[in-house]
Structures are given as C-alpha cells and as structure tokens.
N, C-alpha and C positions, 0 to 999 in steps of 0.2 A: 523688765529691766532694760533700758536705755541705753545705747552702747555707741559712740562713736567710731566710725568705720576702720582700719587703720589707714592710716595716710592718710584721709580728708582731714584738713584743717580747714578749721571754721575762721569766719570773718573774725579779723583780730579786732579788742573790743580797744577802746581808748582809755587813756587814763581814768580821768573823770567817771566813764561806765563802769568799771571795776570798783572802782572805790564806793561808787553807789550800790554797786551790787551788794559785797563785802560789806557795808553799813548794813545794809536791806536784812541781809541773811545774820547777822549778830545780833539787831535787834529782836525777829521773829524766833529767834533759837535761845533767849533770853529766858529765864522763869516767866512764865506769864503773871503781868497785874495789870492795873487801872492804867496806868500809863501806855503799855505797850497797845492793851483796847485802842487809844483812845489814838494811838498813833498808826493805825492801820490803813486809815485812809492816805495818812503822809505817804507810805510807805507806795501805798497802790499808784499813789499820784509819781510816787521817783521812778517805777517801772516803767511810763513813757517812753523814757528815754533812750532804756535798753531793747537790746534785741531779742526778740522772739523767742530766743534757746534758754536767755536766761530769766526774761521778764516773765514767760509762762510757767517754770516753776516756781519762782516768788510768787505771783498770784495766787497760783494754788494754795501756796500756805498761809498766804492773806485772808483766803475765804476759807478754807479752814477751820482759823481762827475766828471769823469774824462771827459775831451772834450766837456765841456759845456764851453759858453761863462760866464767869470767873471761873467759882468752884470747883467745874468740869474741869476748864482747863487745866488746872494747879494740880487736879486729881491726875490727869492724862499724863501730863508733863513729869510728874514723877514716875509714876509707873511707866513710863517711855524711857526715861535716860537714869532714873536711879536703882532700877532692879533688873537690866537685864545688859549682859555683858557688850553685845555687840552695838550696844546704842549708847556706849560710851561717849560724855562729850570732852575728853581728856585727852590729848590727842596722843599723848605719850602711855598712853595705857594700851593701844593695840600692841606697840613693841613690846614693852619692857613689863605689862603688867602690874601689880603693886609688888615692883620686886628692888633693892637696891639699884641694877642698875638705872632705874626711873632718875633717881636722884641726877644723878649726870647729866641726862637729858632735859630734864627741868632746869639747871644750871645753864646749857646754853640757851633756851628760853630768855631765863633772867638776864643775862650777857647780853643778849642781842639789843631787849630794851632800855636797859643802862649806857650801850651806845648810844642811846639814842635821849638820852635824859631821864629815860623813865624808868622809877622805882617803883615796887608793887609791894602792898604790904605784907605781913609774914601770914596773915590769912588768905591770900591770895594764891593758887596754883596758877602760874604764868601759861599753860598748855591748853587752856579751856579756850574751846574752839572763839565763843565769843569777843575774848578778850582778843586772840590773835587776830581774828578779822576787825575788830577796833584799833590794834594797832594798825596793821597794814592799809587799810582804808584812809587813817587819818593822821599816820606819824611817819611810816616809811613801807612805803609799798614792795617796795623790791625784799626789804630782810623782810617784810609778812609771807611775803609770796615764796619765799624762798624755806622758811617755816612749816608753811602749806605744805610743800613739796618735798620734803624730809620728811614728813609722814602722810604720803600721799595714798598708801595701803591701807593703811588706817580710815583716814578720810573717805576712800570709795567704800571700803569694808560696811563704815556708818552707811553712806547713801543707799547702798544695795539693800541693805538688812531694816532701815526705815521704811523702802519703797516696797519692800516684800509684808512689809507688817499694817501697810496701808495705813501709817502713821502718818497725821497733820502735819508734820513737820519735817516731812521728806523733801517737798521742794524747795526748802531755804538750803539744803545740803545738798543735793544737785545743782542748786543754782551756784553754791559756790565752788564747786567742780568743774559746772558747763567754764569758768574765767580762766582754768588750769589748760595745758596742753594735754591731747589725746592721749589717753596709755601707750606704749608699746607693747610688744608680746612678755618682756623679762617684766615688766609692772604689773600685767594679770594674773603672770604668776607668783607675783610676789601677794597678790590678793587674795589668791585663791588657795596658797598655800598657810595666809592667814586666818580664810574663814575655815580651813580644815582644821587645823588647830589650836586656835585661838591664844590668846595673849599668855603669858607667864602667870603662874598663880601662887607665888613667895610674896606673902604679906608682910610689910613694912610698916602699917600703920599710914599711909597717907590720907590727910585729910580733904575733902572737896570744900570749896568757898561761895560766898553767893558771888550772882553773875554780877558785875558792876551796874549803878546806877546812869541811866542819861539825863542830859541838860534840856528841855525842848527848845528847837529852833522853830526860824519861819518857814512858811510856803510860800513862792511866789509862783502865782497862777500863770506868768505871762513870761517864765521863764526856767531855766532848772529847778527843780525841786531840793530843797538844801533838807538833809535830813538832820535830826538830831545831835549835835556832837560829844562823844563817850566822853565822861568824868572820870579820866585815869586820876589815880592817885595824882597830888603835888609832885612835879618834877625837878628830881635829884640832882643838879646838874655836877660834873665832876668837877672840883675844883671852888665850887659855893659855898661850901659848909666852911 
C-alpha cells in the first residue's frame, strides 16, 4: 500500500491535468465494453501529459485492461464491485450504508449538480464514483473535488482494499487520490476506523444504475490529447421549463 509521507506535498498538478486525470480514471472504472477496448489507447496517449504519481497508476489499469477477452472483463468487473463490500463504487455507501440516512446524502449530490444545470435521471444514483469524476472533470471542478473530499474515507477505503486484492482496476483509484491532498493523522483515522467496521447495514432497498454512456472525441497526435466527453443526461437549466 502506497502512502504519502505526512507533510510532503506533491508537485501541484494544473487544471487541465486533473481533469484528464479524473476523465482517465471514470472511464477505466466504467462497466467494461467495446467502446472502452477500443479507447484504451486514447487514454494511454492523455497519460503523457501527466505526472508520473498519477500517469503510472492509470497505465497500470490500461494494461490491465488491455488484451483481455471482453467476457473476462464483464465477469471481473462484477465480481470486483458488485459482490464485495469494500469495493463499493457508491461513494455514499462507505458512510451511510444502505441505510435511510444514504437518502440525504444522495440529495446533496443531486443539489450540487442542479447548481450546476444538471439533472440525472430517477435511474441514476448521483454518488457513483464515475459519474462524479465526469462531473468534476468536465462541469465544475471545485463542487467535484469538493464531493471527492466529503467522502475521502470511503474513496481511500476503495483504493487500499483494490490494491490489496490485486484488482485491475486499482490504479484508476489511486490515480484519482494521487489529485487529492495528502491525508493527515484524524483522515487515517477516520479510514481505518472505517475498514474496522465497515459501512451501516439497514437496507432501504437502494438501487445501483448503469454507468453512463460516452461521446467519442478526437486525438490530436501533435498536441493534448482530448478525451471523450461524458453524455450527462439533457441539462435542466433552472428557470427553462
């Protein structure tokens, strides 16, 4: 497990490398299909850019991915995040579990992207990590980051518990950790007293949705790499209807 020292703070990354990150890592944490296959080299080519802490765990989950049969991966990818607690990709389920108070906190979710124009439909859980890094990447960086960071116990909880299960898809969640600032001491505890007793278990019936669909964009070889851009739902804007 990979742990940033405390007090060293890493080279602060720029806008534009975050957002690539944050695209990078929602695509590769996606249901795997034909589409994401075929976007893996996009992906590998946006890594350029970045720096070394975070481009080298995206790789990894690049190659990973790369040259396994579909079928594996769709088989993996379930048995990775829909049958085992700690590889939840919900982000509100470390706190609150499937418990009423989840409801709340999926509320400010929705709030946050409603600020922002965007409406999600009622099959849609607003907490799943992918959608939040499509937002934050590509609508409003600071409420994604800020999202992130309100459940930042959760999110390393994920990373550590991927990395330990030597799951493919450990460096797209590391990678988008290395964007966040370093823990402090009350943050590792607030980790550590999450993997000791794990989330709430008062079922409520909540249902999980698929991951949203992307648009493909271009590559330009002689300059940034423009990744895909997410197909959020039609945006609600207040005041339109």
């Amino acid at each position: 497990m990979s742990r940033l020292l405390p007090g060293r703070r890493p080279t602060r990354l720029t806008g534009p490398q975050v957002a690539v990150a944050w695209q990078s890592a929602s695509l590769l944490l996606g249901y795997p299909d034909v589409e994401l296959v075929d976007r893996l080299d996009l992906i590998r080519s946006a890594c350029r850019d970045l720096p070394e802490r975070v481009a080298g765990p995206l790789l990894e989950c690049v190659d990973a991915l790369g040259g396994v049969p579909l079928t594996d991966l769709e088989a993996d990818y379930v048995d990775t995040f829909d049958t085992r607690r700690r590889h939840n990709l919900f982000l509100t389920y470390f706190a609150h579990g499937d418990t009423r108070k989840r409801g709340m906190a999926l509320l400010r979710f929705k709030q946050t992207y409603l600020a922002s124009g965007l409406e999600l439909t009622d099959t849609e859980l607003p907490d799943h990590l992918c959608v939040v890094l499509e937002y934050a990447a590509t609508v409003d960086a600071e409420a994604g980051r800020g999202l992130l960071l309100d459940h930042r116990a959760g999110l390393e909880l994920l990373r550590i518990s991927l990395a330990e299960a030597g799951s493919r898809w450990a460096g797209a969640v590391a990678a988008v950790c290395s964007t966040l600032p370093p823990l402090e001491g009350d943050e590792w505890e607030a980790v550590r007293r999450l993997a000791a007793e794990g989330p709430p278990e008062e079922e409520v019936g909540l249902t999980p949705y698929a991951t949203p669909a992307f648009d493909p964009g271009p590559a330009h070889p002689d300059g940034p790499t423009l990744l895909p851009m997410p197909s959020f739902p039609t945006p609600s804007i207040r005041g339109a209807r």
